[in-house]
N, C-alpha and C positions, 0 to 999 in steps of 0.2 A: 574616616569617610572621604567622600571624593570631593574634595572644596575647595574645586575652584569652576563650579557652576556657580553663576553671580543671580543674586533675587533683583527682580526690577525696583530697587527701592529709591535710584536715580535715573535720570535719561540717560541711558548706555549707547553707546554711537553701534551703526548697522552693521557695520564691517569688520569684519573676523579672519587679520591677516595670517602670514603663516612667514617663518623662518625657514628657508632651503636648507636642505642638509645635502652635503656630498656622499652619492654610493661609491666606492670602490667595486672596479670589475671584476673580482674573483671569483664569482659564482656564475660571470659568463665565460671566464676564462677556463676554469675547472669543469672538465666532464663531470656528468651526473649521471649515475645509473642506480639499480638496487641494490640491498644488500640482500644475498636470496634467504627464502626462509629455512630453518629447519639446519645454516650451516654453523650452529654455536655460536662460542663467544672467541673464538680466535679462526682468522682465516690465512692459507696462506697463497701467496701470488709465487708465480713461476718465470722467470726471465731467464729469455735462452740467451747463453754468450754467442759471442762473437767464436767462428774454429776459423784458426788463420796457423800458416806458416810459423815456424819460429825461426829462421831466415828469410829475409831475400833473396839469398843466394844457393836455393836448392840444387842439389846433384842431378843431373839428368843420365841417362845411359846411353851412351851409341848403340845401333842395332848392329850387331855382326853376324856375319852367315854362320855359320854348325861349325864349330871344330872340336876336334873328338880331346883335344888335350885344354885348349884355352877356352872355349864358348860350347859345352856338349848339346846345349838346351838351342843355339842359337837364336832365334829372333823372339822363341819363346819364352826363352830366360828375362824375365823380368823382377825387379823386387817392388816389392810394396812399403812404402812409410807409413805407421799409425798416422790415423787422422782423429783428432780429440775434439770432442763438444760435452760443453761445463753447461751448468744451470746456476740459475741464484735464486732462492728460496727469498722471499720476503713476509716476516709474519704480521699480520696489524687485528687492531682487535675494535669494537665498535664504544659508543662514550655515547650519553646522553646529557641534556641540559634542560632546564626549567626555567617558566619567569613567570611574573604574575602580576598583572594591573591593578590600578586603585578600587577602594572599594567605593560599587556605585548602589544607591537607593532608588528603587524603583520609582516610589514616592516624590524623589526630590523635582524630578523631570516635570511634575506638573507644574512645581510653581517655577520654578527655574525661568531664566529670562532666556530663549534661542537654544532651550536644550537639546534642540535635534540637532541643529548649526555645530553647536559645540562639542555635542559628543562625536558628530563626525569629522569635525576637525582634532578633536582629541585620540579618536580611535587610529585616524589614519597617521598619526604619533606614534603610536603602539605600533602599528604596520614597520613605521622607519628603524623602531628600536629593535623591533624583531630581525629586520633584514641588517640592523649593524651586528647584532651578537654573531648570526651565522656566521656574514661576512668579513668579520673579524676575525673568526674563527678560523677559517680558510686561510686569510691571507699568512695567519701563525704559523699553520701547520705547514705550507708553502714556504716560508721561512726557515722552519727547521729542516724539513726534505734538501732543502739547496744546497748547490755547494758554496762556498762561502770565502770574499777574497777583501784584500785591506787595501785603502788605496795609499800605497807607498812606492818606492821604486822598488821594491825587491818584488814585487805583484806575484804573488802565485795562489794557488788555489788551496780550500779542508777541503776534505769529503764531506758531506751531507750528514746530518744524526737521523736518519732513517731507521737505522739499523737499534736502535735504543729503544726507551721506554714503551708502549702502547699501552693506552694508546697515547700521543705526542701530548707532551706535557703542554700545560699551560702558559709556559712563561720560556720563553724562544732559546735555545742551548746557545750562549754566548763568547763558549768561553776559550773557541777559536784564538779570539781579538782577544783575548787578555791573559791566559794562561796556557795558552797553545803556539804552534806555528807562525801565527798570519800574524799577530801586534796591532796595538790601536793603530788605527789611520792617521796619519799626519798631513795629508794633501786631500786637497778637493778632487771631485773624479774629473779625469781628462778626457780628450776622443782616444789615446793610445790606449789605454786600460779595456774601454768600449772596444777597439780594435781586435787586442789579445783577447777577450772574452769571445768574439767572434768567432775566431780560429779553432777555440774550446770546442764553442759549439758544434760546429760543422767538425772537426776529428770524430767526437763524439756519434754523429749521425741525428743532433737534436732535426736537423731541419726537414728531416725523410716522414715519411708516413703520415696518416692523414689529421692535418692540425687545423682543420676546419676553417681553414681560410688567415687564421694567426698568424701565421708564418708565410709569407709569398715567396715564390721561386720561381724568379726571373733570367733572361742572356745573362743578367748584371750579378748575378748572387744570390743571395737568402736572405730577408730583410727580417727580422727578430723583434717582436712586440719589447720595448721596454716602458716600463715604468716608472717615472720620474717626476719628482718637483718640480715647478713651474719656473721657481727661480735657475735652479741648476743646469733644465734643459737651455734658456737664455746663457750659462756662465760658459756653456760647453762649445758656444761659437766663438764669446766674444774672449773667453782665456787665452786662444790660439792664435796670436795674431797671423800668422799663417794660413792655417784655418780659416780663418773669417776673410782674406783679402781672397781665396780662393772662389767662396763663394759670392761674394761680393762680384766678383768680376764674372762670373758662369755665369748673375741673374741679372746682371745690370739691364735696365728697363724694365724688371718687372714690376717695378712698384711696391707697396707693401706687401706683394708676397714672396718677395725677397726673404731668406729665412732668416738673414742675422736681423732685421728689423719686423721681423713677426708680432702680432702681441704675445705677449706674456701670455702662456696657457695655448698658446696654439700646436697644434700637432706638427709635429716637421718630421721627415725622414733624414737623417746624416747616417751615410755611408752605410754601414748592415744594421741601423737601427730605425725603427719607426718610434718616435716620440710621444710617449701615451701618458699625459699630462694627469695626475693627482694631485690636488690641492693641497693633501694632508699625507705628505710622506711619513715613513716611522722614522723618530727621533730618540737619540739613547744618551744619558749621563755618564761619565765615567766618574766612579767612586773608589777613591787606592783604602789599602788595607787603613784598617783602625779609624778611619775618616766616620762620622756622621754628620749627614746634609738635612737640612729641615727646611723642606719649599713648600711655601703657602700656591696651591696651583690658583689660579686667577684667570680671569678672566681678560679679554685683550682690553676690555676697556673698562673694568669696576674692579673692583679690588679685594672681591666674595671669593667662598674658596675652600680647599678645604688641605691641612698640613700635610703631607706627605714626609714620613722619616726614612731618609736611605741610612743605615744604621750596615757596616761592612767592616764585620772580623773574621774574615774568612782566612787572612793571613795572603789573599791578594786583590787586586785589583777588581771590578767587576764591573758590569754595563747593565745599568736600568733602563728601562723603557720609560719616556717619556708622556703621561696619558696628552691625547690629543685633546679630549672635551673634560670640562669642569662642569658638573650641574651645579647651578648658584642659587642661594635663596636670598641676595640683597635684592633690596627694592628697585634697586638701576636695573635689571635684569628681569625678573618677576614679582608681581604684588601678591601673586597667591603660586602655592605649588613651586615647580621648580622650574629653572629654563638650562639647557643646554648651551654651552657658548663654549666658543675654541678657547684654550687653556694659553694663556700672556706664556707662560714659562716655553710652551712647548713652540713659540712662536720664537722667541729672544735666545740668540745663540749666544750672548755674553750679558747677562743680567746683572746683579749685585751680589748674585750669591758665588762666593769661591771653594772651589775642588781642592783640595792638597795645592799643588802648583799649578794648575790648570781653573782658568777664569773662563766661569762659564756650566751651561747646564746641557740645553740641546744642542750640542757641539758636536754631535754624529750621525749620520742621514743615511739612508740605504737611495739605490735605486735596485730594482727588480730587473732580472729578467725572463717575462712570462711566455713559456712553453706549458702547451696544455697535456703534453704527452707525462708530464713529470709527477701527476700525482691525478686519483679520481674521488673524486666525492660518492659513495654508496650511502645511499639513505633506507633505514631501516621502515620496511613495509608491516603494519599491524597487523593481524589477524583479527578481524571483525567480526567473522562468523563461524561457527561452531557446530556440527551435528549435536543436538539435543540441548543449543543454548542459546541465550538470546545476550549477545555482548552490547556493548555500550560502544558506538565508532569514533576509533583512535585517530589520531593524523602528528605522526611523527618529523613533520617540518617545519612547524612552527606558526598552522591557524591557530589563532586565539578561538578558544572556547569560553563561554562565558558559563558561570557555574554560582547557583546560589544557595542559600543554608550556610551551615554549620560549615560543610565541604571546603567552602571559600574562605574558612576564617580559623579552624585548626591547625595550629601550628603555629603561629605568632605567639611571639611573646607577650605582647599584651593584649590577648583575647584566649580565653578558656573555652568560650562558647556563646553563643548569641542566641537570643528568644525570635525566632525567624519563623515563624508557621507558616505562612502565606508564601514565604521565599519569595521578597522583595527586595533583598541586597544581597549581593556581588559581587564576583570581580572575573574577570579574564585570567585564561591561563593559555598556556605556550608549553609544547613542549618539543625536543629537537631528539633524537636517535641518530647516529651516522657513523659510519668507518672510513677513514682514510685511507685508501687504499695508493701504498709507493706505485706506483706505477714504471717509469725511469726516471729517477728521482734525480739523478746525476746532468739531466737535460735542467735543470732549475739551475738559476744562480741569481746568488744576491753580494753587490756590491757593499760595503762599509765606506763613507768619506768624511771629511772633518768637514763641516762648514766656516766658513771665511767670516770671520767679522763684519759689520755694516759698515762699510767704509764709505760715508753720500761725497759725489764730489760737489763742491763749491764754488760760488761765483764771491769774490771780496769786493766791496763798494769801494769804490776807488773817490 
């Protein structure tokens, strides 16, 4: 049942704070449209290529007058080259997800202490965890769409796994950086890397066509949404000392909004990038063949938590994902139910626990580069009504419905069935329908970097 409604059997203080959570922008960055009805369970997308030359250096003809032995056709005599245009078929197919709230007593709300207070501050809980699952979602399958680069000196780009499973798996195709081309990252990302990703872009044509204001294009260039850690977009001025005296000297006078002394988390544009700050970058482990790693996730400041075993006999190397939140049930955290808290691990780039040769857990960071042309969100439309039927109305993005009886409570394992006549208890439910639809998935890309050790400098008492 749902306990952690409190009974007034103490004076309970009035006030009913609340913990912030961080959205990630994906689902404002990602177009949204329908998925139509009536077109099955697989759809396919059409992308016209590019018809270009296959030199530079085409043949042209001089015009020459009529001659009956060399030119009989004269000016009329001309030839024609094939001109070729290609398509790219992209197929995707649509997924659905589910979730379900605690179960509530209609009864209990009477005696309850601030039961209106708390369920709307509990409800609007359920609202945040609804918009992380979507959002989460997104940001994966924007992951896998990308193309994908290691920050090393040999810098080059995969192609995107678009072209794979449908619909995108769950767990991010990684294996670029460990059994492919690119190799784990050994360097932090720099402004050059940034630089060469630019050039990508614009060959490509990411910066053309309408990207709803994402993208600006200015005299000066094409400025490219990225998305970045707070700490990193800070390390990206001050790595270069070059870099940094430049701008140093371009804002001198302006005060703190000079960008090498920004705060932390503030936006800044450097050179074809705008700075779009995420609290909670994605973090990966690297785990080498036959290695098993056993991390208690924790909390940044208690010590609750729950084992996670990376277990890796694949016969190579591989990169887990980091979870960013640990729900805790110690009492430093919550006295009743659960609390959400950023996960100690996914914070500590070199903690106690050691990799084969490599010391350290979340020791690999992505930054984004977000192009909205590169993938679209189709959400599946219900059909609600029916010649000769009275349907029940669906909503396949994720309003909680609340539902009670028996309905709410088959299917757990430890409930058979409930004595519910009155239908007084319940729970919410969630459900999500969608297809991904590639759109130019090769405008995506996602950086891989090693994060650097905490190294604080120091003042010694002298």
């Amino acid at each position: 049942m749902f306990d952690v409604l409190r009974a007034k059997t103490e004076d309970l203080g009035p006030a009913l704070l609340h913990r912030g959570l961080w959205k990630d922008i994906f689902l404002n960055v990602i177009p949204r449209t329908e998925y139509p009805k009536g077109a099955g369970y697989v759809r396919s997308k059409f992308e016209i290529a590019r018809s270009v030359p296959d030199t530079d250096e085409e043949e042209w003809t001089p015009i020459q007058p009529v001659d009956n032995d060399e030119n009989p056709q004269g000016a009329c005599g001309i030839n024609y080259d094939a001109t070729y245009v290609g398509e790219h078929e992209n197929q995707y197919k649509p997924e659905m997800k589910g979730l379900k709230g605690p179960v509530v007593c209609q009864d209990d709300f009477t005696m309850a202490w601030q039961s209106e207070e708390f369920w709307a501050s509990y409800f609007a809980s359920l609202e945040k965890r609804s918009f992380l699952t979507i959002s989460n979602r997104a940001g994966n399958v924007y992951r896998q769409y990308a193309y994908k680069a290691a920050a090393r000196n040999d810098f080059g780009w995969a192609v995107g796994k678009w072209q794979g499973a449908q619909p995108p798996p769950s767990i991010v195709d990684m294996t670029d950086y460990t059994t492919g081309s690119l190799g784990l990252p050994d360097s932090e990302l720099t402004q050059e890397m940034l630089d060469l990703t630019a050039i990508e872009l614009m060959q490509e044509g990411a910066d053309e066509g309408d990207t709803n204001a994402w993208i600006t294009q200015g005299a000066d260039g094409p400025i490219f949404p990225l998305l970045i850690g707070a700490q990193m977009s800070q390390r990206i001025l001050l790595n270069n000392s070059e870099l940094r005296s430049d701008f140093n000297q371009s804002f001198m006078g302006w005060k703190d909004t000079n960008p090498v002394i920004q705060r932390l988390g503030a936006s800044r544009v450097i050179k074809n990038f705008r700075h779009m700050i995420t609290r909670f970058p994605a973090r990966w482990i690297s785990v080498p063949d036959g290695v098993t790693v056993n991390i208690t996730a924790t909390g940044s400041t208690s010590s609750t938590g729950t084992t996670t075993t990376y277990a890796n006999a694949t016969g190579d190397t591989v990169l887990k994902r980091i979870p960013t939140y640990v729900n805790s049930t110690a009492s430093f955290d919550a006295t009743k139910g659960r609390a959400g808290v950023v996960n100690g691990v996914w914070n500590d780039p070199q903690p106690t626990v050691t990799v084969g040769s490599d010391a350290g857990v979340a020791i690999y960071e992505e930054v984004l580069v977000l192009v909205p042309s590169a993938l679209k969100m189709e959400v599946l439309m219900p059909v609600n009504s029916m010649p000769g039927m009275k349907l029940t109305p669906q909503n396949y993005f994720g309003d909680w419905r609340f539902v009670t009886g028996n309905d709410a409570f088959l299917g757990d394992d430890d409930c058979a069935g409930i004595f519910d006549p009155t239908h007084t208890r319940g729970r919410h439910f969630g459900n999500y329908r969608v297809a991904w639809q590639p759109s130019q998935p090769r405008n995506a890309r996602m950086i891989l970097f090693k994060r650097c050790a905490n190294a604080v400098d120091t003042v010694t008492c002298s």
